[in-house]
C-alpha positions in Angstrom: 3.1 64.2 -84.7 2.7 65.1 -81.2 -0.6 63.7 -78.8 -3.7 66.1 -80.4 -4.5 67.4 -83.8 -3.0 70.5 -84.6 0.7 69.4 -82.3 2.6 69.2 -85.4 5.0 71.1 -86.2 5.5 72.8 -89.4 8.5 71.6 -90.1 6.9 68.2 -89.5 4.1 69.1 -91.8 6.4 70.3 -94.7 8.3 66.7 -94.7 5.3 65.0 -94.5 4.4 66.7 -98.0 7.6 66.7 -99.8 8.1 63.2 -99.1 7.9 59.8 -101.3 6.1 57.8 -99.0 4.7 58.3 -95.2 4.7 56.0 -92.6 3.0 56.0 -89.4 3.5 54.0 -86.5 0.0 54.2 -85.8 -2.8 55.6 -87.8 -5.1 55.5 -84.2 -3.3 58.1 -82.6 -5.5 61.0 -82.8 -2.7 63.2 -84.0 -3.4 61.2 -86.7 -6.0 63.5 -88.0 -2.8 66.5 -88.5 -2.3 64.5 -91.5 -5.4 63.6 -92.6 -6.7 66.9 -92.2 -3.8 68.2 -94.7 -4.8 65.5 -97.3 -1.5 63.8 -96.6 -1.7 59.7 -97.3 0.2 58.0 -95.5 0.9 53.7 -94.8 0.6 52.6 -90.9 2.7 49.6 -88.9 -0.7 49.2 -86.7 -0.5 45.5 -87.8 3.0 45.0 -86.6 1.6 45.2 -82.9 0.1 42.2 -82.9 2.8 40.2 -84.5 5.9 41.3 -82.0 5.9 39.6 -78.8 6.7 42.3 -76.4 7.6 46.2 -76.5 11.6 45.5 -77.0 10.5 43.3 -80.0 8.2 45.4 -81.5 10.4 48.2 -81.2 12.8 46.3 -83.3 10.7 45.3 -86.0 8.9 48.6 -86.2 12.4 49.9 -87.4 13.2 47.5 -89.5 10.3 47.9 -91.8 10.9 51.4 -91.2 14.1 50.7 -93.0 12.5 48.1 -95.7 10.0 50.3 -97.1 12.6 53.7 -97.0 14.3 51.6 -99.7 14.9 53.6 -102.8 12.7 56.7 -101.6 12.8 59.6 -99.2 10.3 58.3 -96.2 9.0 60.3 -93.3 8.2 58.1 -90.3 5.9 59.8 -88.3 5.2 58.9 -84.7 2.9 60.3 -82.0 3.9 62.1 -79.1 7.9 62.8 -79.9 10.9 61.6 -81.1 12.7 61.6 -78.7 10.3 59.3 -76.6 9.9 56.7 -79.5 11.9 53.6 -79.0 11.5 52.9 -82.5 12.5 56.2 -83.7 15.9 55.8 -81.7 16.8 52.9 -83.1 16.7 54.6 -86.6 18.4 57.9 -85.1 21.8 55.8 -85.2 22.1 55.7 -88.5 23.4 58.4 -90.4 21.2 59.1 -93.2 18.4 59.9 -90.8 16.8 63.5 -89.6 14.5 64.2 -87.4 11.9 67.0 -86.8 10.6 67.2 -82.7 7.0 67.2 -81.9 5.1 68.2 -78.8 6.1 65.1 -76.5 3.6 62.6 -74.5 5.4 64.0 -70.9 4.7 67.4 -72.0 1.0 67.2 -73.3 0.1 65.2 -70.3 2.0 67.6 -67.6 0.2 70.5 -69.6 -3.5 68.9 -68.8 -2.3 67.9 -65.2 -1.7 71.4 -64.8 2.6 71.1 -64.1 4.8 73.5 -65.6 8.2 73.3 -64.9 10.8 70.1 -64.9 9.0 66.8 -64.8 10.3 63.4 -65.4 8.5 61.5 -68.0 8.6 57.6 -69.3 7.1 55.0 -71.0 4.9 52.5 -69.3 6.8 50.0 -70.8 10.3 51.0 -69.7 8.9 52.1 -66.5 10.4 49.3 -64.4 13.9 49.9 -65.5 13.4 53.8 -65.0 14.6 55.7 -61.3 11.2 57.7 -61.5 11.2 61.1 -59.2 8.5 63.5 -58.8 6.7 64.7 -60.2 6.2 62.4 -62.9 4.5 61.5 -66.2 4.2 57.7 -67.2 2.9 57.7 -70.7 1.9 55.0 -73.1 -0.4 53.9 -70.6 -2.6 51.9 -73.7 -4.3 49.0 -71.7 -6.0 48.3 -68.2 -3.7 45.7 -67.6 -0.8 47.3 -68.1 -2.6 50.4 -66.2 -2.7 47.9 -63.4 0.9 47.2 -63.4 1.8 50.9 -63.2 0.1 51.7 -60.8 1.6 48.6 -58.5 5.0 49.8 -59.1 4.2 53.1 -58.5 1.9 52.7 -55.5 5.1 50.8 -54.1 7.4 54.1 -54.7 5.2 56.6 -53.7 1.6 55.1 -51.6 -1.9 54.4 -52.2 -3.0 57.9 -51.3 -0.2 59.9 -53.7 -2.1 62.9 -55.4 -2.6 61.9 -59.2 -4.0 62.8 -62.3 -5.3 60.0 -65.0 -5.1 61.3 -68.8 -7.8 59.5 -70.6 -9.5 60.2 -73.6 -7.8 63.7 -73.7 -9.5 64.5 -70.5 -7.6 65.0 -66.8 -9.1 63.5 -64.0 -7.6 64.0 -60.6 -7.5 60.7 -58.9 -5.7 59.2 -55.7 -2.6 57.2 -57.3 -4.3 53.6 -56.2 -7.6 54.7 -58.5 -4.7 54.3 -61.7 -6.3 51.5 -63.9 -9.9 52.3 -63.0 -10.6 54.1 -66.0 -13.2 52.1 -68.7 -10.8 53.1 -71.8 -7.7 53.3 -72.1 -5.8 54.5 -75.7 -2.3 55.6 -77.0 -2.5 59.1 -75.7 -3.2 57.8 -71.9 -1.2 58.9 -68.9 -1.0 59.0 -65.5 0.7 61.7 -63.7 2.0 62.0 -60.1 2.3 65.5 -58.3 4.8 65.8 -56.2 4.0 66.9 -52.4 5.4 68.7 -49.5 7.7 66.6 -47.4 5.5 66.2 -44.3 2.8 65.5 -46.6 4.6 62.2 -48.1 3.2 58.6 -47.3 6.3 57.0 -48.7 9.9 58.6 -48.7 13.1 57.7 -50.6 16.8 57.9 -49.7 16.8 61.8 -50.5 13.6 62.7 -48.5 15.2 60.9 -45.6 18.7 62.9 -45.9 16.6 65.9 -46.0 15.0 65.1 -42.4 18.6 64.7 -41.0 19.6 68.0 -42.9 16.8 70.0 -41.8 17.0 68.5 -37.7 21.2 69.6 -37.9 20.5 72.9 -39.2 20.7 76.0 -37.7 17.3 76.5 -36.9 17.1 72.2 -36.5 16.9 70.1 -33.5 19.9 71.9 -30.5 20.3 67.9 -30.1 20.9 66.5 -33.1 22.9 69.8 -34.0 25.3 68.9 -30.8 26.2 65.4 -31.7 29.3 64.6 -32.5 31.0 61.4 -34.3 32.3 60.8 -30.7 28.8 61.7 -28.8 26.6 59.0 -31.1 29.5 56.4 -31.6 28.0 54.2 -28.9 24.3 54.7 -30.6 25.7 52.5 -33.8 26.8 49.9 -31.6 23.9 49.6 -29.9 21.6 49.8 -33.1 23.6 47.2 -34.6 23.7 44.6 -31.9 18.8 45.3 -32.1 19.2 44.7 -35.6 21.4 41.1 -35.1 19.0 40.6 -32.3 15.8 41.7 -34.3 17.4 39.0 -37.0 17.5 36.4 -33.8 14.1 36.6 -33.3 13.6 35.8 -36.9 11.1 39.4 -36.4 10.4 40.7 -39.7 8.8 44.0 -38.1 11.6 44.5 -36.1 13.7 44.2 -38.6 12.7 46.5 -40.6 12.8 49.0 -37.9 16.0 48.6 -37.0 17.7 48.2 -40.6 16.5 51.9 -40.4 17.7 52.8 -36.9 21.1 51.3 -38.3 20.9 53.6 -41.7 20.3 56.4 -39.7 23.6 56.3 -37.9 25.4 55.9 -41.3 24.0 58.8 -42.7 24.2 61.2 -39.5 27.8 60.2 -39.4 28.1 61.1 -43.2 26.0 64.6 -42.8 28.7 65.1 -39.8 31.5 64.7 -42.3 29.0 66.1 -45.5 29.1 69.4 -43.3 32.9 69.5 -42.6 33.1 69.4 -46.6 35.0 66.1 -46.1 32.4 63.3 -48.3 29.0 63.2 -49.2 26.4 60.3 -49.2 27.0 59.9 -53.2 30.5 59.5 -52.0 29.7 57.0 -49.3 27.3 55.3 -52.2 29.8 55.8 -54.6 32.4 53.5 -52.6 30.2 50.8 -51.5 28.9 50.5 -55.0 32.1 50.2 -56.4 33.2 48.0 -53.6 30.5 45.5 -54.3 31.6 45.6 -58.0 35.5 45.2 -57.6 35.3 42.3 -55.2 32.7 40.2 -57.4 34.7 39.9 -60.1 33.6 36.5 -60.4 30.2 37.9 -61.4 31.6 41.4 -62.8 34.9 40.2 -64.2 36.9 37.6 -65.4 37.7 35.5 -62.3 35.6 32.3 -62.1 34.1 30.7 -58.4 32.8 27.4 -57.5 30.4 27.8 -55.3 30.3 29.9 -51.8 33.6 29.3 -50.7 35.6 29.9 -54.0 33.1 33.6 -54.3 34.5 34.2 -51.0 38.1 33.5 -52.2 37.9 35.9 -54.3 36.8 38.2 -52.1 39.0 38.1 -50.2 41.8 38.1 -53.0 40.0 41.3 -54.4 39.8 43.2 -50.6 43.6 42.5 -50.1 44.4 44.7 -53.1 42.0 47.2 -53.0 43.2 47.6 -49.1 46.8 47.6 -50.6 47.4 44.4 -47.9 50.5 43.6 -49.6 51.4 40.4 -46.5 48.7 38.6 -44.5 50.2 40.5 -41.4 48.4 43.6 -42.9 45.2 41.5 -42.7 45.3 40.4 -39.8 46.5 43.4 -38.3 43.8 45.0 -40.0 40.6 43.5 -37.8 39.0 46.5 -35.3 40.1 46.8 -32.5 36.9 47.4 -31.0 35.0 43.6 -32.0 34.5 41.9 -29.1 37.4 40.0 -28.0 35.5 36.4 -29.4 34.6 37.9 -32.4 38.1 39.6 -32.9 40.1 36.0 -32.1 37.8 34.5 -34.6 38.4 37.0 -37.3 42.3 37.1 -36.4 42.6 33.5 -36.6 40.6 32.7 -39.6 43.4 35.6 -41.4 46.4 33.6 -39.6 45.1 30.8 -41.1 45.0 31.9 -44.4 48.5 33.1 -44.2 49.6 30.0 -43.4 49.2 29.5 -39.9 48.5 25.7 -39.3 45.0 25.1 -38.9 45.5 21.8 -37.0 43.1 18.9 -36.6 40.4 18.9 -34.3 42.5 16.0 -32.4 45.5 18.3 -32.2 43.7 21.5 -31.2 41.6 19.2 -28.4 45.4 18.6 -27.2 46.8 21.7 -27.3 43.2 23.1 -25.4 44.5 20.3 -22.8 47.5 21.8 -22.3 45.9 25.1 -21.9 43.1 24.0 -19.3 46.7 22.4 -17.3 48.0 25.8 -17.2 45.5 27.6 -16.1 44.5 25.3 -13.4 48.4 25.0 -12.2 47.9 29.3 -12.2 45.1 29.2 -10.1 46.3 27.0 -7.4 48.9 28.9 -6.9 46.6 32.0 -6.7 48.3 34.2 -9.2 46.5 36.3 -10.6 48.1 37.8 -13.8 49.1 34.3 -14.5 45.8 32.9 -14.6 44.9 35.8 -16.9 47.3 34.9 -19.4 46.8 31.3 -19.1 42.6 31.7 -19.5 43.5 33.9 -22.7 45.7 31.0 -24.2 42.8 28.3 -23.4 40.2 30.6 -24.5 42.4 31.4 -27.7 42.2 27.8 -28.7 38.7 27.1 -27.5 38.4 29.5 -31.2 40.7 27.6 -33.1 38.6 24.3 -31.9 35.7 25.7 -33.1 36.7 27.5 -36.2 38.7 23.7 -37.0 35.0 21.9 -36.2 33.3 24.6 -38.8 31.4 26.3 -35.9 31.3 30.8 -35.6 32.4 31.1 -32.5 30.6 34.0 -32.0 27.1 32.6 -32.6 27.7 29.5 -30.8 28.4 31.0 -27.2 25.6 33.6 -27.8 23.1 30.7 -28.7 24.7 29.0 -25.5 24.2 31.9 -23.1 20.5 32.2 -24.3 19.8 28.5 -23.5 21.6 29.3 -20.2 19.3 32.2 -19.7 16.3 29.8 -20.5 17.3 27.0 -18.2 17.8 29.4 -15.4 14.1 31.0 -15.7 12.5 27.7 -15.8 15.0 26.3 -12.7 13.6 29.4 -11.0 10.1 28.8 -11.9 10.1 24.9 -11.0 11.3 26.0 -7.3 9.3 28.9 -6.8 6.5 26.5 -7.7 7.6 24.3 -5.1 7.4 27.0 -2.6 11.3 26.8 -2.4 13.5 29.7 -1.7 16.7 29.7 -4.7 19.7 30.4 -2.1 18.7 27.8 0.3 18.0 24.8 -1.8 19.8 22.0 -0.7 22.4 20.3 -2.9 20.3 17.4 -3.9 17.5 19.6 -4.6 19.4 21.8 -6.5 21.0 19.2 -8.7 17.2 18.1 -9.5 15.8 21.3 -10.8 18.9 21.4 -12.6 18.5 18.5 -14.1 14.4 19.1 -14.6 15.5 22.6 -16.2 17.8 21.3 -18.7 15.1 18.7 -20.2 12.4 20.8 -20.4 14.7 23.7 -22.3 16.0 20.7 -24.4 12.2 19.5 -25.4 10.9 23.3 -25.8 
């Protein structure tokens, strides 16, 4: 029936006539009056609102007495706005003794009165949260201030307090600022709200596609001379770094920081995909498109068949699952397969946690204590005799099952001597402070004093 009196179309008029019976969803649509005005009578489903529970319900039982009352007769179902936006109306669509006849649609009216002309995305309040809404957009079936309210929070989220709006209410446009959504007194079956889109440097909020568009614009030709020189090679140290403030930020426990980062650390990804996007090599839907598919394959304990027990039998399967996709076909492949660039800790840990798997004894903690023994013997026997390239070996070996102690105790390696060397930075600060305190000068503390601000240091770290 479309939104106003007068959106019908002809051909929507002509089955309306011919028909046994008509239906409408709603008699209080104001295209309504198309009908009346022709002296058509028609049945409504208004009091079916009130009996379904929510929209996916209503939906359902709107077509099935659709269905109940076409029995026997040919029934035209007439519903405002347009077919194609009636979830109703495409749950009868499915069957095959259905037509259907287009009307001027809810997206279409409202852009009209918002003044957009041109493609617009358009959707239902009620399916709004399970929509990927883009600019510029209608939301129809905006019926209630409640449910204006919840629009406008999911929108708001997406796209800012200040985004430039319109509110359709009561076949009237009012331009509004997007947080001003479900302010309006009345709200009916023909209300909207619309959000205009706006020039880039204009936005409050920006998406994954506004951001790649920043990075486009700064490498090309007429970009940034700086960002158009990097290379994979020139930045690679700039992902490192980023990295290592993001695991730091996450130390801190810094929420603000985090979030920072997290976007320091996306911003190398995607420079080193617009690198490779420009070489005509992969784009970010490819990069997207992997990791996606990635997450998919691997949990296939939540996608597939395979069942887990709890965190260590999800990350069996994991690993099972990244094996195959990585074509591993022995555990040498795997363990061959850790970077080459992880710091040396985190590398033994990774390369012994693979060994392991493969069937490397593991070892008790009382064995590995032995064996780290027998290490700390041999590098001590190295370094009294003052050879150097022995005592290198010999420090790798003890350092090698320092990780296999800890990996056998249930520790991350890793973390534990970072944690250490921040207490050790800690107790250092406060030895300091104690002497300065003191009046003491560091390098000339005597041994006795020294082992007492030691001492002092370490309790005061440990009761911090």
């Amino acid at each position: 029936m479309g939104v106003e009196k007068g959106d019908v179309a002809a051909r929507g008029l002509e089955a309306a006539r011919t028909a046994d019976k008509v239906v409408l969803r709603t008699g209080l649509a104001r295209s309504a009056d198309s009908l009346r005005e022709a002296g058509i009578a028609f049945e409504t489903l208004d009091g079916l609102y009130e009996k379904s529970r929510n929209f996916e319900t209503l939906k359902k039982n709107l077509a099935a007495e659709v269905v109940r009352r076409a029995a026997g007769c040919d029934l035209c179902y007439c519903v405002d706005g347009g077919v194609s936006e009636d979830g109703s109306a495409a749950l009868l669509c499915k069957r095959k003794d259905v037509k259907t006849i287009e009307g001027v649609t809810k997206g279409a009216s409202a852009a009209r009165k918002a003044g957009i002309f041109g493609a617009v995305t358009a959707v239902s309040a009620y399916e709004l949260s399970e929509s990927k809404p883009s600019l510029p957009l209608v939301v129809y079936d905006v019926d209630g201030k409640e449910l204006a309210g919840d629009v406008k929070l999911f929108l708001t989220e997406k796209f800012g307090d200040e985004a430039p709006a319109c509110l359709i209410c009561g076949g009237e446009a009012k331009p509004i600022a997007l947080y001003e959504a479900d302010r309006a007194e009345r709200y009916d079956y023909a209300s909207a709200i619309v959000v205009y889109d706006a020039p880039l440097l204009e936005k409050k909020r920006y998406d994954l596609e506004d951001f790649l568009a920043v990075l486009r614009r700064l490498r090309a030709p007429d970009g940034c001379p700086w960002d158009r020189a990097q290379t994979h090679e020139s930045i690679r140290i700039n992902l490192i770094e980023e990295a290592y403030e993001l695991a730091d930020a996450i130390d801190c426990k810094d929420p603000d920081k985090m979030r920072e980062e997290a976007g320091d650390v996306l911003m190398q990804a995607a420079f080193h995909t617009l690198i490779e996007e420009e070489r005509g090599n992969f784009t970010m839907t490819d990069v997207l498109t992997e990791v996606t598919e990635k997450l998919i394959t691997r949990h296939t304990h939540v996608f597939g068949s395979d069942k887990a027990s709890g965190a260590d039998g999800a990350l069996s399967v994991w690993d099972k699952n990244k094996m195959k996709e990585k074509r591993q076909e022995t555990f040498s492949d795997a363990v061959n397969d850790v970077p080459q660039c992880f710091p040396a800790l985190l590398r033994a840990q990774k390369i012994a946690k693979r060994m392991e798997k493969g069937g490397w004894k593991i070892g008790t903690p009382e064995e590995l204590r032995s064996a780290l023994e027998e290490a700390y013997d041999a590098l001590a026997a190295a370094a009294k005799r003052g050879d150097g390239a022995e005592v290198s070996a010999r420090l790798g070996d003890y350092l090698m099952q320092a990780v296999r102690l800890g990996r056998a105790a249930g520790a991350d390696c890793e973390q534990s001597l970072l944690d250490t060397v921040k207490k050790m930075q800690k107790r250092y600060s406060v030895f300091e402070a104690l002497a300065r305190a003191d009046g003491k000068d560091v390098t000339a503390l005597t041994e006795e004093e020294r082992r007492a601000y030691e001492e002092r240091s370490e309790r005061d770290v440990e009761e911090a």
